[in-house]
C-alpha distance (Angstrom), angle and dihedral (degrees) to the residues before:
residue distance angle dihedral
X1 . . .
X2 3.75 . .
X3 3.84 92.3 .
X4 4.04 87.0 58.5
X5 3.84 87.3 44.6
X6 3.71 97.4 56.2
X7 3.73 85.5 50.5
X8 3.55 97.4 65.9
X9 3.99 93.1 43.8
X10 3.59 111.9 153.2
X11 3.52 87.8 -132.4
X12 3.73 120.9 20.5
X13 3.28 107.1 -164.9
X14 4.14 96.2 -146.9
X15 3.89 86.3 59.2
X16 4.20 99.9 32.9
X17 3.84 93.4 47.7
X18 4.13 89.0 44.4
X19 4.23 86.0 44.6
X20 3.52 88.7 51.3
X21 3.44 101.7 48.0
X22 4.20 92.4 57.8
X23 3.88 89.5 49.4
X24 3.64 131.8 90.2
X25 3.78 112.6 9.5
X26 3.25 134.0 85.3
X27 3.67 98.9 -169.2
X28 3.88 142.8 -17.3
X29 4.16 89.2 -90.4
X30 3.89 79.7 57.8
X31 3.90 98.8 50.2
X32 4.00 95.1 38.7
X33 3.85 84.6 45.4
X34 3.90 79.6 63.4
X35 3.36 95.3 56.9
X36 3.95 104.8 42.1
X37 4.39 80.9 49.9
X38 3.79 82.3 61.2
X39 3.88 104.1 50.1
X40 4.18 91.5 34.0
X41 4.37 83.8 52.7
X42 4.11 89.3 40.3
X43 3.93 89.5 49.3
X44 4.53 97.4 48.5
X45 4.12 94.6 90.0
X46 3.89 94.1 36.9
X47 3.82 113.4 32.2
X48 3.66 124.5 53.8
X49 3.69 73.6 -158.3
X50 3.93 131.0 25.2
X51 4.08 112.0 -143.8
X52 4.11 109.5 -151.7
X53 3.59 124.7 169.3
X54 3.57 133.2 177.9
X55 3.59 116.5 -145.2
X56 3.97 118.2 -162.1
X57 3.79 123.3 -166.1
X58 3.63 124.7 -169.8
X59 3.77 139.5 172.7
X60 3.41 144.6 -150.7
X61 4.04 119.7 -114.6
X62 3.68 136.4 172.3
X63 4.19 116.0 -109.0
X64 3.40 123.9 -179.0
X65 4.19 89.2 -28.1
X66 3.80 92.9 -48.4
X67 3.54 131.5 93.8
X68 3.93 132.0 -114.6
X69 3.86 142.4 -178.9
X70 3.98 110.8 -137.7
X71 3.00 120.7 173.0
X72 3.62 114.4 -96.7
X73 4.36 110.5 -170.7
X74 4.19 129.2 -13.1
X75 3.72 121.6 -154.2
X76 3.16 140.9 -171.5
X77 3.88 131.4 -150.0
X78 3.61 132.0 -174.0
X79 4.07 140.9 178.5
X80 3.73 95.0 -139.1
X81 3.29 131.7 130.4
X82 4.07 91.6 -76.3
X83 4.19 121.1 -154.1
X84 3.26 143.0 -88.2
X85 4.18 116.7 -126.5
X86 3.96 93.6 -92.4
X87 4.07 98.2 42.4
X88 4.23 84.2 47.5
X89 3.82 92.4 51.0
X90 3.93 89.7 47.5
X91 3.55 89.2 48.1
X92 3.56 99.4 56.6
X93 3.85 86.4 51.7
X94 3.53 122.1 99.5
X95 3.36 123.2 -113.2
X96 4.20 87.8 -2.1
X97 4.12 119.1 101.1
X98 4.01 141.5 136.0
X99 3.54 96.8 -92.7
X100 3.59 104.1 63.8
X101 3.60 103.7 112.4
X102 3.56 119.3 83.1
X103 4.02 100.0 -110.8
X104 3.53 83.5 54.2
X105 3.85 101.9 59.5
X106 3.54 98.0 82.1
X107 3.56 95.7 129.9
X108 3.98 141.5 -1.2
X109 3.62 126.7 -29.8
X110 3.95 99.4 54.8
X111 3.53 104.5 136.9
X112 4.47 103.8 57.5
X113 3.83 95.2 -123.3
X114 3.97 111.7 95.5
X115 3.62 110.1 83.7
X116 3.65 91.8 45.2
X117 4.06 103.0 33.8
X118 3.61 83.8 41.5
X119 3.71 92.5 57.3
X120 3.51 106.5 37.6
X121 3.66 89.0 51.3
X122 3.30 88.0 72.6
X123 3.36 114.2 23.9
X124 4.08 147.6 26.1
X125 3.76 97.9 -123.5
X126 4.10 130.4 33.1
X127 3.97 108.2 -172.8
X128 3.93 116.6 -173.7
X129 3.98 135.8 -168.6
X130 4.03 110.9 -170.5
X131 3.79 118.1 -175.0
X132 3.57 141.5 178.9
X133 4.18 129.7 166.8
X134 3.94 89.9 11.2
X135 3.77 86.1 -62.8
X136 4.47 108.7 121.8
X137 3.87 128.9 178.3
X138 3.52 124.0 -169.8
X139 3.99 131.9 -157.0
X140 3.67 144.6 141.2
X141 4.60 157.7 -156.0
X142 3.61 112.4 -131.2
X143 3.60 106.3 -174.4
X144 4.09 95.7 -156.6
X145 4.38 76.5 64.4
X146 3.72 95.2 46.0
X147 3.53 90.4 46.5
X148 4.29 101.2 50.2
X149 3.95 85.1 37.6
X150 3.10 93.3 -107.0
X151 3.55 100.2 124.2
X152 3.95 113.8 39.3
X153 3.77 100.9 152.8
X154 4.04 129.2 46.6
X155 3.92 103.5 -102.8
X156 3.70 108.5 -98.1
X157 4.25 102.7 -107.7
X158 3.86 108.4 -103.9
X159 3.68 117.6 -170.0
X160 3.41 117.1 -80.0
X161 3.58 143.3 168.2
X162 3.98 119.9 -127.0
X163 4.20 96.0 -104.0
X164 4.14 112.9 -105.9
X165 3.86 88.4 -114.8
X166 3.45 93.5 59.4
X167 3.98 94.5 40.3
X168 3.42 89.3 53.2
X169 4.20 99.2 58.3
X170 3.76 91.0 40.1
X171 4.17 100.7 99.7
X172 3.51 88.5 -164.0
X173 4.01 128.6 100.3
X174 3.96 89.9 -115.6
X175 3.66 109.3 -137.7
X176 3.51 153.4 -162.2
X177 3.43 90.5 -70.5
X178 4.43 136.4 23.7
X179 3.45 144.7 106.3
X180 3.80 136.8 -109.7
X181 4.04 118.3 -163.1
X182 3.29 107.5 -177.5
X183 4.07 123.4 -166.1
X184 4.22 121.5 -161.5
X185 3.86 134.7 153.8
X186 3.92 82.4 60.0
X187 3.75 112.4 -159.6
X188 3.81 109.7 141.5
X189 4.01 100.1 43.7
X190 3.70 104.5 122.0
X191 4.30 118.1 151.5
């Protein structure tokens, strides 16, 4: 019985997360675009101005006897006003986010699916550190998880420090408050 139950799932999340990573962007620009909207909307009531940076890393691997550079992780770091644990784990939900309500749509990001459709649309794991007053959390979607059932619910944020490697590409003073989303295991980025 519950094997024929699980097969009639409203949302199955092998076939939702795979759905959802094929809809919504036409490129990488696109999906980063997503991202930088987010930080530059986060920043308006406590930056006179919002700092974003996008930090590309690549490496260098052997194909067929010649070398290449492909692009290895992407992240993006902001100044903005950052998250606290339960505002990062809604983020990271789909179709969940702060500006729901209707005195709250005032400007982009109304609808609770850009950080993560942006992310999973181009690539297999999203990892996120959110600060504010010195205080960061850290948590993640890995699809190859949401896919096995493994992961069914966004990882509650546990404290967590930004890592060193990170902290040491972002050009920015990091502050009391910001947010890193970092994207690896690459396999959608096309410009």
């Amino acid at each position: 019985m519950m094997e024929n139950q699980m097969q009639h799932e409203i949302l199955p999340p092998n076939l939702a997360i795979s759905s959802m990573r094929s809809s919504g962007y036409r490129d990488s620009a696109y999906a980063l675009a997503e991202l930088i909207d987010n930080s530059i909307q986060a920043g308006l009531d406590i930056n006179d101005c919002t700092n974003v940076e996008v930090i590309c890393i690549d490496k260098v691997e052997l194909v067929a006897d010649r070398r290449r550079q492909r692009m290895e992780q992407v992240a993006v770091y902001d100044n903005a006003c950052g998250m606290p644990a339960n505002i990062l784990r809604i983020a990271l939900q789909f179709g969940n986010g702060s500006h729901k309500t209707s005195d709250k749509q005032n400007g982009i990001g109304k609808f609770g699916m850009g950080l993560p459709n942006a992310s999973i649309s181009q690539c297999c794991r999203v990892d996120v550190w959110s600060w504010q007053n010195g205080q960061c959390f850290y948590t993640y979607l890995d699809v190859d998880e949401i896919s096995s059932g493994a992961l069914r619910e966004v990882p509650e944020p546990k404290p967590s420090a930004v890592p060193e490697f990170w902290k040491k590409l972002i050009r920015d003073r990091i502050g009391a408050h910001g947010t890193l989303v970092v994207w690896s295991r690459l396999d959608r980025i096309r410009w």
